[in-house]
Steps between C-alpha positions, in 0.01 A plus 500: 500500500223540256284733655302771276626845509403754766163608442374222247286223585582188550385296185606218307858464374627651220522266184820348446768693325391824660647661824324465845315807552434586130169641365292234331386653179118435402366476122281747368164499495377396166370848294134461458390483154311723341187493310519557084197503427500822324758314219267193547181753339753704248623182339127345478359856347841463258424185437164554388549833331720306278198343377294816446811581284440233305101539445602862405726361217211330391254797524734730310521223216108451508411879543713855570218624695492178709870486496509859622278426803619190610894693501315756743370207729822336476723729568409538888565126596786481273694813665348453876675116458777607371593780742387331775701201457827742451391690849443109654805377437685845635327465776491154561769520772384793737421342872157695497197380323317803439747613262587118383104451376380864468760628307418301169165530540495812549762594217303252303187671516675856433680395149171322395304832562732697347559284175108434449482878501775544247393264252165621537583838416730407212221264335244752568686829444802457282436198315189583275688823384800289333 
């Protein structure tokens, strides 16, 4: 007789192929997707620091004083783009979303701090003594 095992309640039959009394296996549930938004903001800052590179070109080629400044206003998009696109597409995959949109940004906004300072202090410092 086809009677579920002892214990188990009574339910539909098995599908065909498998044995009375067999476990009926359920899908998944789909992973939820997370937010990128933090790539979303580090590719539009990239995208539009590659401009400012480009105005800079022309700035050096008008002017080296105008050229200089316009590297040290630059150079903070340029490297908070870059290096938070790099840290967005790391962490594009981790299941929580603090780290999935605060981790460029935040990243993002370190390396542009730290690379405004840098070529500040070379322009300002080191440069006019070459």
């Amino acid at each position: 007789m086809n009677q579920p095992p002892f214990g188990a309640p009574p339910g539909s039959p098995p599908p065909y192929g498998q044995p009375p009394g067999a476990a009926q296996q359920t899908a998944p549930a789909p992973a939820k997707k997370v937010a990128w938004w933090g790539g979303y903001v580090s590719l539009a800052v990239l995208a539009l620091s590659l401009l400012l590179v480009i105005g800079t070109i022309v700035a050096a080629i008008s002017s080296e004083e105008l050229g200089m400044n316009m590297t040290m206003l630059t150079s903070g998009p340029l490297f908070f783009g870059i290096v938070g696109t790099i840290v967005a597409l790391v962490t594009k995959k981790n299941p929580k979303p603090g780290v999935a949109i605060g981790a460029p940004l935040g990243c993002g906004c370190l390396a542009a701090i730290v690379s405004a300072a840098l070529v500040a202090v070379f322009f300002v410092a080191i440069f006019p003594r070459l």
